[in-house]
N, C-alpha and C positions, 0 to 999 in steps of 0.2 A: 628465523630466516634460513630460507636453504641455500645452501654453497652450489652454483653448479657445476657438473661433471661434465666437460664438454669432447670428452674422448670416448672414443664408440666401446661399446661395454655391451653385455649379450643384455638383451633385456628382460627384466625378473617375469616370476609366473605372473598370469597376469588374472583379476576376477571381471567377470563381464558389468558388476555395478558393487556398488562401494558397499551395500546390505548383504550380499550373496556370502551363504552360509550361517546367517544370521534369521534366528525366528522369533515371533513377539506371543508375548501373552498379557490378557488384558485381566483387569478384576476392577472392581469397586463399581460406586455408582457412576453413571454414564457423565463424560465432560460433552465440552460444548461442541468438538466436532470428531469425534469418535472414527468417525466413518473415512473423513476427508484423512487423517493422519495416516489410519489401515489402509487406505489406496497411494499413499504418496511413500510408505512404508515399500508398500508391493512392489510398486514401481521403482523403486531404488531396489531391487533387488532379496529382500526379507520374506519369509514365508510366513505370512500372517496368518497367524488359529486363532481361533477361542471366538468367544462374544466379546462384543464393543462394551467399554470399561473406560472410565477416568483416570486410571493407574496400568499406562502401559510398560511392560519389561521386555526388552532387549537386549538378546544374547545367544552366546551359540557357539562363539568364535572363541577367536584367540587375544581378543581385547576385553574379555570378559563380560560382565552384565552391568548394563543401566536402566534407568527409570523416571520417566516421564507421568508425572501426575497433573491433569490439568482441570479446572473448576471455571467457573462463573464469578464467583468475588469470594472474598473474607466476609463480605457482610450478606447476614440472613434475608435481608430483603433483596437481592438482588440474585434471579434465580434464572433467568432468560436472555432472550439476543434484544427483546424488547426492552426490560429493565436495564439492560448494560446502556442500550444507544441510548436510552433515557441518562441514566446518569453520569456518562463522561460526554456528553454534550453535541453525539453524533447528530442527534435527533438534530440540536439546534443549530449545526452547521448545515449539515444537509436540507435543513427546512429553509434557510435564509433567502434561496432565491422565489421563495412563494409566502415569505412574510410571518415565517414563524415558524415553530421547533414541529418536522413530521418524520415518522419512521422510514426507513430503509425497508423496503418490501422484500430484501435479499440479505437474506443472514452473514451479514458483512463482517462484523467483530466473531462471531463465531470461526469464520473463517481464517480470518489474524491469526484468528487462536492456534488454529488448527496448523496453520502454516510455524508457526512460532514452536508449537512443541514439537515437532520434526528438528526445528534448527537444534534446540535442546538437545534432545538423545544425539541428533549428528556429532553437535559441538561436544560432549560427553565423550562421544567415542574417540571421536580426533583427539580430546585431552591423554585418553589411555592408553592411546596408540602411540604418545609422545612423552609417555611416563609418567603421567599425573594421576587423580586418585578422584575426580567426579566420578559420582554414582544415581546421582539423581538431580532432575528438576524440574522445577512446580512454575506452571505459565497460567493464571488466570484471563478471561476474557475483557475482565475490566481494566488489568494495565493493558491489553493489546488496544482497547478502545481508544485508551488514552495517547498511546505512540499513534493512533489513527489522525486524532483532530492536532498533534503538538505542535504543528507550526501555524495553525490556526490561536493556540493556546499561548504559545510564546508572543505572537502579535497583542491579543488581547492584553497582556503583562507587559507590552513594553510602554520607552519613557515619553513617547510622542504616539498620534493617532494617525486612523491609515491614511492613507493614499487617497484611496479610491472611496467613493460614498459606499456604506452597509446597507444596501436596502433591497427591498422584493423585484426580480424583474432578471431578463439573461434569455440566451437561447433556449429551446429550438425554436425556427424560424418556420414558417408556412406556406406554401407556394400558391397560386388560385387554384389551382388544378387538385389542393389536400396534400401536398408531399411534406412531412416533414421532417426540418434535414435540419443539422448542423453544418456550421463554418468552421474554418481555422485558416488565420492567418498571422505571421508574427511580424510583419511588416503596416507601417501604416499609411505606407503609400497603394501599397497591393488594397487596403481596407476601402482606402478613398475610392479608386476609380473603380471596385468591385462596385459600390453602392452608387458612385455619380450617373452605372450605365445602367442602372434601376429605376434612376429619377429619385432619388431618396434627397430632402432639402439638404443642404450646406452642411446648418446648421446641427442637424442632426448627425451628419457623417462627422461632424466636429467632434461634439460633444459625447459620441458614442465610442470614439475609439478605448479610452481612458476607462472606462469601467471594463470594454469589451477584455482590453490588456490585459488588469489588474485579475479576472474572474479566477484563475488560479490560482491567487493568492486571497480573495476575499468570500469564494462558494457565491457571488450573484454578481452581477451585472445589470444594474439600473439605467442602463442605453433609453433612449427618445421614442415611446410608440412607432416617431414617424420610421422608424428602421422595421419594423415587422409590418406596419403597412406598405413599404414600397416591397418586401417579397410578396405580399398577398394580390398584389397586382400584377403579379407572371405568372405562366403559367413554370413549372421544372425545368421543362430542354430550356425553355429562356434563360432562368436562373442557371444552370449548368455550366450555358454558353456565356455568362457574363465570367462567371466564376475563370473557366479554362485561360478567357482572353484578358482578364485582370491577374492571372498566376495565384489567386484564391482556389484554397477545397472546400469542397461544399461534399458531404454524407447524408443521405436520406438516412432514417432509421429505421433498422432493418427487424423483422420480426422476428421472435424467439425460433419459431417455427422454421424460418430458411436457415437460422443459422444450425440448427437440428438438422436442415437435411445436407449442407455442407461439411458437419462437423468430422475431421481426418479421426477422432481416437486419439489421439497422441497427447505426450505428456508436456506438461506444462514449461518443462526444461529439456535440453538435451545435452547428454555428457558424453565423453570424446576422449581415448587417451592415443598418445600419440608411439606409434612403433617406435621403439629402438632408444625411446629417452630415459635419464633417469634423474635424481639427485640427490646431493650428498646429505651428511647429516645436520640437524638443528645448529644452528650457530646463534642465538641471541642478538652477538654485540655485530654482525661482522657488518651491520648496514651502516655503521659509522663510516664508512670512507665513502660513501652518498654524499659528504658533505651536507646531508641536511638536519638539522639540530635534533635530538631525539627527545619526543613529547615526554612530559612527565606523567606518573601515575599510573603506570600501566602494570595491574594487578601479576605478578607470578603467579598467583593460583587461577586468574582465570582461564577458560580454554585456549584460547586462542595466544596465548602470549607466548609472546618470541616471533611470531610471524608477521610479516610484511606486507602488508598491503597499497598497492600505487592505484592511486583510483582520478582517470578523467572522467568527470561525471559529469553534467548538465543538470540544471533543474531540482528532479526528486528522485527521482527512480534510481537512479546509482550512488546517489549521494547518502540516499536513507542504506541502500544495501550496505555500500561499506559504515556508514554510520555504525549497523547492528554490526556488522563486523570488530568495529572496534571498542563497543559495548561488550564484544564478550573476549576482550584480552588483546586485540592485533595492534600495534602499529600502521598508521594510516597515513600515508602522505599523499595530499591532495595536489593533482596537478591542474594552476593555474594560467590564465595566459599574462603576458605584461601587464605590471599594474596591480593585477590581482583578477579575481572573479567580480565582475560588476556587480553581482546581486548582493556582494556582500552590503552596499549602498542602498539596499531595495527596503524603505521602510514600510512599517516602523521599525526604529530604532531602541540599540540599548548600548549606551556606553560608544556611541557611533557604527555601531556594526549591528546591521538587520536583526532583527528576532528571529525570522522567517530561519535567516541562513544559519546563524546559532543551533537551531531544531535540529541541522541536521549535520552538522557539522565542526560542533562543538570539539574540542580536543585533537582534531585534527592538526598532521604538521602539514606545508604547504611548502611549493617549490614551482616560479616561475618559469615557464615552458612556452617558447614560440613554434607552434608544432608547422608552420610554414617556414620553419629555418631547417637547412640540413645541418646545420650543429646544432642545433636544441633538439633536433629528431636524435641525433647520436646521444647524447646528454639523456636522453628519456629509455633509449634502450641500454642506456649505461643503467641507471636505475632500475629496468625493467630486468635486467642482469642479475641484481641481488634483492628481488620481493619474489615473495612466493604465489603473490596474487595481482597481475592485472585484471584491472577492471576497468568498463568505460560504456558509453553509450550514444557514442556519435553516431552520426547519420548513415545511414546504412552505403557501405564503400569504399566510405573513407579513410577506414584503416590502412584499408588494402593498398590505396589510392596513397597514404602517406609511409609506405613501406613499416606500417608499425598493426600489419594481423599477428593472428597467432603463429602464421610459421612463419616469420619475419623474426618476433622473439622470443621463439623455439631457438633460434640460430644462437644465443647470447645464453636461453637460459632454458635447458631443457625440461627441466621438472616445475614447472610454470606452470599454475591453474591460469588459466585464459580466460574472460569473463564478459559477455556481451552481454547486456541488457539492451533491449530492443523495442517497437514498438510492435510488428508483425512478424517477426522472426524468416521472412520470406516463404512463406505460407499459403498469402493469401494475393495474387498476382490483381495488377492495378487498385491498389487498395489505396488510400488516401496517405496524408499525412499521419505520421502515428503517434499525433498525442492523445492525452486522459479522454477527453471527450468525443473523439473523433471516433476512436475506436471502444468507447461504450452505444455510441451512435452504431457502429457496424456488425458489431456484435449481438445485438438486444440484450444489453447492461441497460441499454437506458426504457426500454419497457417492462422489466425483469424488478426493475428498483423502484416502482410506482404501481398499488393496489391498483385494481380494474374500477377505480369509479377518479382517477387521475388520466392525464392524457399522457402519455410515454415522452419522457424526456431524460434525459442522461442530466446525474446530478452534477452539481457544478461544485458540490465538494470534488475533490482529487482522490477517487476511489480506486482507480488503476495504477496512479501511477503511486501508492503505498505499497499494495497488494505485491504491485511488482516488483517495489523494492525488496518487500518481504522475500516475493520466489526466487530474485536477484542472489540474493545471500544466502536461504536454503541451497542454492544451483551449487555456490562456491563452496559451503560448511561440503556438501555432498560431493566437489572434488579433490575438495583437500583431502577427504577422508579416502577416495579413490585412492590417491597420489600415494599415501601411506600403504595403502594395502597392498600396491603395484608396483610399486617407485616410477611410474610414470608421467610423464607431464601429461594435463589436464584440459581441453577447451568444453568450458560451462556455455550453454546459450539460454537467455531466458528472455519474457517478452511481453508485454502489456495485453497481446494476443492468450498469452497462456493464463495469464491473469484475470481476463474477463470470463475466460472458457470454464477457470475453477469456479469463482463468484456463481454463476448462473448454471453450474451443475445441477443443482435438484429442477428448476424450471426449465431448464433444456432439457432434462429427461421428461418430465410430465407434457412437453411440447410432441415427443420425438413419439409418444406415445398414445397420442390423440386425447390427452386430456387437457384441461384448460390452465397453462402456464403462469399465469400472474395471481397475487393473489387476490384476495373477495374484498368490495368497498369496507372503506374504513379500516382498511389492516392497521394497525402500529398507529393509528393515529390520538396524538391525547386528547384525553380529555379535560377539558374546561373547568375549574375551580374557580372558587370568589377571588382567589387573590392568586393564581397559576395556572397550569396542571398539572395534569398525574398520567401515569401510563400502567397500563394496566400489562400483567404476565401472557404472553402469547395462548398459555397453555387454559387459559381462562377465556369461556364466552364473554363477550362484548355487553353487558345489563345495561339495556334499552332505556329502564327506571331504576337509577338507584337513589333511593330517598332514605332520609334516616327517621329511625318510628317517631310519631309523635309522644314527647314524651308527659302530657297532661292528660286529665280527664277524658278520655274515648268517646266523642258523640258515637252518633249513628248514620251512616255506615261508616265505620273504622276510618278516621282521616291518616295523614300521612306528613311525614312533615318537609321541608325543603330541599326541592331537587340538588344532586351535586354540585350545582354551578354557584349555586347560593351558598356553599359550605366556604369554609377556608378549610386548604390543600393538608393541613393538620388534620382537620379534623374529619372532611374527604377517606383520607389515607386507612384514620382509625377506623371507621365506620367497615369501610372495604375488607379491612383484616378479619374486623369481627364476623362477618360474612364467608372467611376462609378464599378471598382473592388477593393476590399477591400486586402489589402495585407499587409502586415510587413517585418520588416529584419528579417533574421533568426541568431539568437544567435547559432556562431559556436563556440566558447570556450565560457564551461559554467562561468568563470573567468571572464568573462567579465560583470555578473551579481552583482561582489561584490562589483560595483561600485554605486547600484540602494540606491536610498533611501529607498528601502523597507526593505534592509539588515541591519542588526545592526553586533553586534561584543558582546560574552559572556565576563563574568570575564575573563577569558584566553584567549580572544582574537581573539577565533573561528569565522566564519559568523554562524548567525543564523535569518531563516525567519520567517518573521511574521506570528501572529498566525492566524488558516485558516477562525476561528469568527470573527464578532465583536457584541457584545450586547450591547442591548439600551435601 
């Protein structure tokens, strides 16, 4: 934790980004996102040489040399983005609102990946710059798959069942006129009279809210026909007009193409140091006069430890940030409101406390904050005093609006990484509300994530608001690492905005470019076994027929013997290999993963997946 210096002091030299002076060299065979690391590398200020490699080395400086090695799994059958979503169970979250396990048309776990070993070499360098002795670490795609689906995964392993029904069905919605658009509303009185002024029955506006709700936490919503038939009966400006005057947002879904010709260039985060700040040195114990209990287990050798992090979060996206935050060594104290966080209540359960909230916020200390009181406001920037990291992601203003921005505590604690996770970063002017789906709707995340023989719809797995997390906490590892290099205090900003814009990078280029954006029918989709399926390697054509020889007396003309649907997924699998195609089972209930060794089980009994590093 850093002591702050709150008396004016010249302030040190300073580097324009936390990589500058620092160059990479790449070797081996190629990982899963080579390209994405080399530009988020650049962009943090690195001179990136060489060819794209699986084993990146960084170095140059005065904190010496690290090394990021990242791969696809430990196990030889898993060689692509297609076999990963296959077997940590993307496939069959993402598939759930259309009634079974379908690929991601957007190299989703590749990009985890890609995002993950960035935080790696960051959190590497911050250790060295803080005295410590990491030198390298290895991020495969298949633990990042698995931190993709784990509170999906945690629910599946808990001691009660969900909420909400598991079945096919959920937005987007259709207008007469073809528009299609998502909703969002977190209100179910706004839900009601959006759809009463539709003419939608009673009964269905009843019965629809409750999966509408839960869709964040289950990836589908099996809502009442009768709700997509009363939009099919407007024409848009009607639907629009109902929406504004019920305080509903409604998003059409927007094409790869427009958002290609709006796209600013800009990076995914923005980092910020502030004139004239600085702060003192590492102090471990000094967060003990916080009065708040200090967690146990928090490794000395990992990166991050001794530092502080105060995190109001909501939801996913800041809660996963610091989560990964304190997976690689930090002190976490989560600020709740009276009472506690409600969702802790949000089943299913384990041990009485959510699965879901567990996922991500296991290990966490906690400390009740009424941030509508001006002494719990004092109280918070007394805390924000001695952490080295605020974070948080309220509604865009209302920091400002509750005297607790970044230069509100700049005033308390100068060498402060400042940390906003956002939904649009203010970017993108009248832009809707900015959760998961709204802005995969505004983006084209949700035509980008569906092959061309599907209709574009944004997944109702939680794709942006992971990803953000992920850029959430690269944003912070990358000003902490500033802060060191500067002694400057730090505001990070990141954003569900910057997180869609990475996702859909290779198809907003092929958009931007006049070639065709999505991919070709039947991408990623499995195929059908006697008793499952299987998914076959990206890197492999599609076999129209594949049959296994017959293996008796040969009439004439040469028979053949039973199509793969007639096989069992065994013997499917062998036949394929012998052929020289790479393929897997596909994990249809994610439940069936809590059986892997790679899962463990918390004090309460939750699943929880391993962490997405490993350092050496």
């Amino acid at each position: 934790m850093a002591t702050p210096i709150t008396q004016a002091i010249p302030a040190p030299a300073r580097t324009a980004a936390p990589l500058d002076g620092l160059r990479t060299e790449n070797s081996g065979p190629p990982g899963p996102a080579d390209g994405l690391v080399a530009e988020h590398l650049r962009l943090l200020g690195a001179d990136v040489g060489g060819q794209p490699g699986g084993l990146v080395t960084l170095g140059g400086g005065e904190l010496g040399e690290v090394r990021a090695r990242s791969a696809w799994s430990t196990r030889a059958d898993v060689v692509d983005e297609a076999t990963v979503q296959a077997v940590t169970g993307i496939m069959a979250v993402h598939g759930r609102r259309d009634g079974g396990p379908r690929g991601l048309a957007v190299d989703y776990a590749a990009t985890a990946t890609g995002i993950l070993t960035v935080q790696g070499l960051l959190a590497a360098l911050l250790a060295r710059a803080r005295g410590g002795q990491a030198a390298e670490v290895e991020v495969t795609a298949e633990r990042a798959g698995l931190l993709a689906v784990s509170q999906y995964l945690a629910a599946a392993g808990a001691e009660e069942g969900e909420a909400a029904e598991l079945a096919a069905g959920g937005p987007p919605f259709t207008s007469s006129d073809g528009v299609v658009f998502e909703l969002e509303t977190l209100d179910p009185g706004v839900w009601a009279v959006f759809w009463r002024s539709l003419g939608a029955p009673e009964d269905a506006v009843r019965r629809g809210w409750r999966p509408f709700q839960f869709r964040y936490a289950t990836a589908c919503a099996p809502f009442p026909d009768a709700l997509h038939e009363a939009t099919r009966g407007h024409a848009w400006e009607r639907v629009r007009q109902a929406a504004g005057a019920a305080g509903a947002d409604v998003c059409r879904l927007w094409s790869l193409q427009e958002r290609a010709d709006e796209f600013d260039g800009r990076a995914p985060w923005e980092l910020s140091t502030r004139a004239g700040s600085s702060y003192g040195a590492v102090s471990p114990g000094a967060s003990e006069s916080s009065g708040v209990p200090r967690s146990p287990g928090v490794s000395a050798s990992a990166p991050l430890a001794g530092l502080t992090v105060l995190e109001a979060g909501r939801r996913i996206q800041a809660p996963l940030a610091a989560h990964l935050l304190g997976l690689l060594g930090a002190d976490v104290i989560r600020v709740e409101p009276p009472g506690g966080d409600p969702l802790r209540g949000m089943p299913p359960a384990c041990s009485g406390v959510s699965a879901r909230w567990l996922a991500l916020n296991r290990g966490k200390r906690a400390v009740e904050v009424d941030i509508k009181s001006a002494a719990d406001r004092d109280r918070l920037r007394a805390l924000a005093a001695e952490a080295d990291v605020f974070l948080h992601n309220w509604a865009p203003g209302k920091a400002a609006q509750l005297g607790l921005d970044d230069i509100d505590l700049a005033a308390v604690n100068p060498g402060l990484v400042y940390a906003y996770t956002s939904g649009w970063a203010d970017r993108l002017p009248g832009a809707p509300l900015g959760t998961d789906f709204m802005v995969q709707a505004r983006t084209g995340v949700g035509v980008a994530a569906r092959p061309a023989d599907e209709l574009p719809a944004p997944s109702l797995m939680t794709l942006l608001d992971v990803l953000g997390g992920l850029l959430g906490a690269e944003a912070v590892l990358a000003g902490l690492l500033l802060r060191e290099r500067t002694g400057a205090g730090v505001r990070v900003d990141s954003s569900l905005l910057g997180a869609a814009d990475v996702l859909t990078a290779p198809a907003r280029t092929r958009a931007a470019q006049g070639l065709e954006p999505r991919r070709p029918a039947g991408f990623r989709r499995p195929l059908p076994t006697a008793d499952g399926l299987i998914a076959l390697a990206d890197s492999r054509a599609l076999p129209y027929d594949v049959r296994e020889p017959f293996s008796g007396p040969a009439p004439e003309p040469p028979a053949t013997g039973p199509a793969l649907e007639q096989l069992s997924t065994e013997r499917a699998l062998r036949l394929l290999r012998d052929r020289g195609l790479s393929a897997v089972p596909v994990v249809t209930d994610i439940a069936d993963l809590l059986s892997s060794d790679a899962i463990s089980r918390d004090t309460h009994g939750a699943p929880a997946v391993p962490a997405p590093w490993s350092f050496l």
